[in-house]
C-alpha positions in Angstrom: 93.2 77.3 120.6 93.3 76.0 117.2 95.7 76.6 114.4 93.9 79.1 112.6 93.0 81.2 116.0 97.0 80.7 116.5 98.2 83.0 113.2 95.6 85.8 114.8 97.2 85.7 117.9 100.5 85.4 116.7 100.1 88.9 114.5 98.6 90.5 117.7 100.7 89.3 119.9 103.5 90.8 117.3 101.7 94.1 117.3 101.4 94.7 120.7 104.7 94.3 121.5 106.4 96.7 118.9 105.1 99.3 117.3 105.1 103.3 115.8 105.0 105.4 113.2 105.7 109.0 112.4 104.5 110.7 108.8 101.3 112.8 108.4 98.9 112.9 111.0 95.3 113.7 110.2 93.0 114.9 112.9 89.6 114.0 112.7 87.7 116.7 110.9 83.9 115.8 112.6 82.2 116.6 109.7 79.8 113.5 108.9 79.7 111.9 105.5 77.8 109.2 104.1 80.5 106.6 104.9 80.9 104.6 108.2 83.4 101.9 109.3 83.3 99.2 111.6 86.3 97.3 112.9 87.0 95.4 116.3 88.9 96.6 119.4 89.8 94.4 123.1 88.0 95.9 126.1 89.2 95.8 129.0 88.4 92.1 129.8 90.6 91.3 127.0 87.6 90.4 124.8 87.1 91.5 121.1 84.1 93.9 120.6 82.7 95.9 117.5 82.6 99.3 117.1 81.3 101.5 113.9 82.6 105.3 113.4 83.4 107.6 110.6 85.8 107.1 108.5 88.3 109.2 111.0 86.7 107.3 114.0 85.0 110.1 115.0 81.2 109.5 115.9 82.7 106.1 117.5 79.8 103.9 119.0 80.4 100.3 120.7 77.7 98.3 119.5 78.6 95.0 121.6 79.1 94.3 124.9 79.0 90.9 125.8 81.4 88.5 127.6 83.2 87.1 124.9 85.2 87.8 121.4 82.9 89.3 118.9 85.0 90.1 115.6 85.0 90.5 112.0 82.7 92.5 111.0 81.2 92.8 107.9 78.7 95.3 106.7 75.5 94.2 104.5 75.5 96.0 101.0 72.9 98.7 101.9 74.6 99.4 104.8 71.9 98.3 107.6 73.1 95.3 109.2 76.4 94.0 110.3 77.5 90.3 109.9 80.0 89.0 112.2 81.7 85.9 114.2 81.4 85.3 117.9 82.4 82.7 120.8 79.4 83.6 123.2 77.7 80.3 122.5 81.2 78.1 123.3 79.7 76.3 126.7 83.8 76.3 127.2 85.8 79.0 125.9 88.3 77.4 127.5 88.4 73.8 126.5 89.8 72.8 123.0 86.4 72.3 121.7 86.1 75.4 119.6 82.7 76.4 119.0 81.8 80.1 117.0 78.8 80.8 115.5 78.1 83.9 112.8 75.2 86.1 113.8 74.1 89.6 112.3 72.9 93.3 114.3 71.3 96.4 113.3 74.2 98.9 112.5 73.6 100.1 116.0 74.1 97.1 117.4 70.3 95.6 117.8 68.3 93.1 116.8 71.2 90.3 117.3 70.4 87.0 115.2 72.0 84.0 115.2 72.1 82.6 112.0 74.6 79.5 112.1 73.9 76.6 114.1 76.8 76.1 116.8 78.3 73.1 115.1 82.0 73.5 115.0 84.0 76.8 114.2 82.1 78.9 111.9 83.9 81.7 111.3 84.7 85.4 109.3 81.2 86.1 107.0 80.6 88.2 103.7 77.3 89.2 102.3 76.0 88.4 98.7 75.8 91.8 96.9 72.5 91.2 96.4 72.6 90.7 101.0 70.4 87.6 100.7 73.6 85.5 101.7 76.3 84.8 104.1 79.9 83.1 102.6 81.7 81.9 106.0 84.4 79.0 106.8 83.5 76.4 109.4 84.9 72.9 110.0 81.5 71.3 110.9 83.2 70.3 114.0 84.9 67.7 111.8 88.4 68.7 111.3 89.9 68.5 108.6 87.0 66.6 106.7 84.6 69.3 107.2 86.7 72.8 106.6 85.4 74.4 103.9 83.3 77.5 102.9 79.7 77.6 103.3 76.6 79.7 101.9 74.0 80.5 104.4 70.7 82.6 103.9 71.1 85.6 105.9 68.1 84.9 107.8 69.4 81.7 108.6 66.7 79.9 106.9 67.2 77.4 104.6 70.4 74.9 106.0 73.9 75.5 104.3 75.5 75.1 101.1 78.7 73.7 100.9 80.8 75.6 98.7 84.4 74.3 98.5 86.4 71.2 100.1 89.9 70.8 100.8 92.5 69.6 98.4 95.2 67.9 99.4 98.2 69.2 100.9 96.4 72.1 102.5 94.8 72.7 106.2 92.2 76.1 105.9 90.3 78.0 104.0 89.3 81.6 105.0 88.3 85.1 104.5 86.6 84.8 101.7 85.0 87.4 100.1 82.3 88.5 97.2 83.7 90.1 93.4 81.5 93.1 93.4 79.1 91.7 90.4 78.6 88.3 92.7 79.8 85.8 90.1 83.3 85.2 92.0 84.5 84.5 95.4 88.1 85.1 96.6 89.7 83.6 99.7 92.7 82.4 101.7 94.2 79.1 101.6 96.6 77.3 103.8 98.7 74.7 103.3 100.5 72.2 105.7 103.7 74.1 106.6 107.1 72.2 106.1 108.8 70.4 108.4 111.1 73.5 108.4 108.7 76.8 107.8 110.3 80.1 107.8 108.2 81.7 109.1 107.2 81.7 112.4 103.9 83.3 112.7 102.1 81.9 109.9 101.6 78.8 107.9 102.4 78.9 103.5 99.4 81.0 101.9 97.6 82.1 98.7 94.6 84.1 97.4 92.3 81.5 95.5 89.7 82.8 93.1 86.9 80.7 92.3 83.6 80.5 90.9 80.5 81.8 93.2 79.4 78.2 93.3 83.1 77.4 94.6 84.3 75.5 91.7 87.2 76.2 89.2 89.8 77.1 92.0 92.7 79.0 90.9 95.3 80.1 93.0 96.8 83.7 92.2 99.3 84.4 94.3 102.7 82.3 95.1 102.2 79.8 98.3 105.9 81.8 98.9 104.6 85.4 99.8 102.4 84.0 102.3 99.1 86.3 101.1 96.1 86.7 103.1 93.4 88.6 104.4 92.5 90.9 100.9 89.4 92.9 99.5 88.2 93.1 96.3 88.5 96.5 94.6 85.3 98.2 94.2 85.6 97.5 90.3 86.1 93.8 90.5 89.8 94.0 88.9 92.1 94.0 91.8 93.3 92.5 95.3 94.7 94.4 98.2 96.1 92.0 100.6 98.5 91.6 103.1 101.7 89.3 102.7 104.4 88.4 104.7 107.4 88.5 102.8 110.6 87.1 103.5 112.3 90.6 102.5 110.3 91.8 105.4 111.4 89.1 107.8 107.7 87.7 107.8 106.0 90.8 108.9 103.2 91.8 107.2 103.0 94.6 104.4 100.2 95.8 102.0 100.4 94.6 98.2 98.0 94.6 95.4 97.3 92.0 92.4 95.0 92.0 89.7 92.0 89.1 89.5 94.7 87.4 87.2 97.5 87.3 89.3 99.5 90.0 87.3 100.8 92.9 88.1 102.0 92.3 91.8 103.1 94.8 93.8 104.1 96.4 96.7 102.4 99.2 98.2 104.0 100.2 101.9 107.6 100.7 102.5 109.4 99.9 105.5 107.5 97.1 107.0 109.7 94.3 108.7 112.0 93.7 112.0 115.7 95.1 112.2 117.8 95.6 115.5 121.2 97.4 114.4 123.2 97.3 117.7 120.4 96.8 119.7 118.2 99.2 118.3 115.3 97.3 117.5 113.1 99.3 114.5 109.6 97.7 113.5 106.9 98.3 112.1 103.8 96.1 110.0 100.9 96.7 108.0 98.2 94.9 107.9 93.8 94.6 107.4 93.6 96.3 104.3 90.4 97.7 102.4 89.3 99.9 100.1 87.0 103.0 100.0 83.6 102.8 98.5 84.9 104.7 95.5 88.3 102.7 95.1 90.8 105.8 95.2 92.0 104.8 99.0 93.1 101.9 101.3 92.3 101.5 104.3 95.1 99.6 106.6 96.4 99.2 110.3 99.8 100.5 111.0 101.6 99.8 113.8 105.3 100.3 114.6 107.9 100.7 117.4 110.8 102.2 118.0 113.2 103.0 120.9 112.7 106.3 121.1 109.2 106.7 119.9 107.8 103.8 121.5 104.6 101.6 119.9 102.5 103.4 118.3 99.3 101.7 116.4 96.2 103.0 114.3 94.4 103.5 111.0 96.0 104.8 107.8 94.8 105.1 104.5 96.5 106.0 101.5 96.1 106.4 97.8 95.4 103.3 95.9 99.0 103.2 94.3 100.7 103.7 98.0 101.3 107.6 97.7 99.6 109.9 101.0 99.6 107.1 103.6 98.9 109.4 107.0 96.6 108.3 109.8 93.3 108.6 109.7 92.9 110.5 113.2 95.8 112.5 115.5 94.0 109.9 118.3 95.4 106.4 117.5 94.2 103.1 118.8 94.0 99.6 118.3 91.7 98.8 115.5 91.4 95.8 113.5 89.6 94.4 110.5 88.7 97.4 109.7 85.2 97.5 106.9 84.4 100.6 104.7 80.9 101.0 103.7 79.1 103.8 101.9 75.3 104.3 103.2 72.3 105.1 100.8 71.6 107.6 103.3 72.9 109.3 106.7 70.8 109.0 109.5 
């Protein structure tokens, strides 16, 4: 496993073994809008698959089903295809060759199309607003020479476009995602953690905003607060994300910044790790996104306690923090969670 497949573990590993929350339960109403989600789930083999459902997972459909970890899901701007990462063409899953490919799928899960060409990691896609693209982070299967981000058609036709390189001192590039107008990209960067790094489950990170051609790089967030993993508001002006701050012992929390890195802040309470005489209290959120219209986030909660037990689902809440309650009274294990409004409901 490499080191960026490491920080996902870690977090899971972390989730599923506290977790649980208590405030506002919301049962799923059933009545269908013209929003749908996807996110990714384990099966029972252990494997990540993809699932799409309203936004209160009701109308829940798994739309793959094969043999290996399928994840990150990202819909196309109309709404009609899915983008996503998957090992099924490693030869090896098990050797430390890694080898992931990006492919696209109908929204019901057909018409599966490979679009990268097996060489090295390629990994976690956006679309283009315009959906003629792919964005995606691969090492070429020549680390660290080759980690960077790449534009693809989304056909697949045409070869890739390298988009950005790595500077010096840092070890990945990730997640990176599309301003809604197209003319920016944002994404996560990693540097080489110190010899000492406090914290334990992830290396020093910040958001980087750059120019949709990948050039004038500027970092926005402090390598300190460890930021990753954010979404562009649907205006173009802000970042959700999530951190780990040292505050919170390293566990993840949900904070937004605008484009310029001003106005920081944090938008969940109670996240991190305590254990007063034993009693060990945690909980983390993490994944976030917003609503088509920007007046929610969408996020994973998950938290334990002794006398609840773990407990894990969606939440969303208002855009400044306010009515966080789950999204359903049925809780799971979702992650990555993507919010997409459809020109029409079939």
């Amino acid at each position: 496993m490499s080191h960026h497949a490491r920080r996902l573990a870690a977090g899971i590993t972390l989730a599923l073994t506290f977790a649980s929350l208590a405030s506002g339960q919301v049962a799923a109403t059933g009545q269908r809008t013209n929003q749908r989600i996807t996110f990714q789930r384990f099966d029972a083999d252990g494997h990540w698959q993809i699932w799409v459902a309203d936004p209160d997972l009701s109308h829940q459909q798994q739309i793959t089903n094969d043999p290996s970890n399928n994840g990150f899901p990202t819909w196309s701007p109309d709404g009609s295809r899915i983008a996503f990462q998957s090992d099924r063409t490693d030869s090896d899953p098990n050797d430390d060759v890694e080898v992931q490919d990006i492919f696209t799928m109908r929204s019901d899960g057909s018409d599966v199309r490979k679009i990268t060409d097996s060489v090295g990691d390629n990994e976690k896609p956006d679309w283009t607003p315009d959906g003629r693209s792919l964005i995606f982070v691969s090492d070429r299967a020549d680390y660290p020479n080759g980690v960077g981000l790449y534009r693809i058609r989304s056909d697949g036709s045409g070869g890739l476009k390298r988009l950005t390189r790595l500077p010096a001192g840092s070890e990945w590039q990730e997640l990176a995602r599309y301003s809604p107008d197209g003319n920016w990209i944002e994404y996560t960067e990693y540097q080489v953690p110190p010899a000492a790094n406090p914290d334990p489950y992830s290396d020093p990170s910040a958001l980087i905003i750059a120019r949709a051609d990948g050039s004038d790089p500027r970092r926005i967030t402090p390598w300190s607060i460890n930021a990753g993993d954010a979404d562009w508001s649907p205006d173009g002006h802000r970042l959700v994300f999530a951190p780990r701050l040292s505050s919170n012992e390293y566990i993840q929390s949900i904070m937004v910044v605008d484009i310029d890195g001003t106005h920081l802040r944090e938008l969940t309470h109670g996240d991190g790790l305590t254990n007063p005489m034993g009693d060990t209290r945690y909980q983390e959120s993490f994944n976030p996104v917003w609503s088509p219209d920007g007046k929610r986030i969408m996020f994973v909660r998950a938290s334990y306690t002794a006398a609840d037990g773990f407990t894990q689902g969606l939440m969303t809440m208002r855009s400044d923090g306010s009515q966080a309650a789950f999204v359903s009274a049925v809780h799971g294990e979702e992650h990555q969670p993507e919010w997409v409004a459809l020109p029409h409901r079939d």
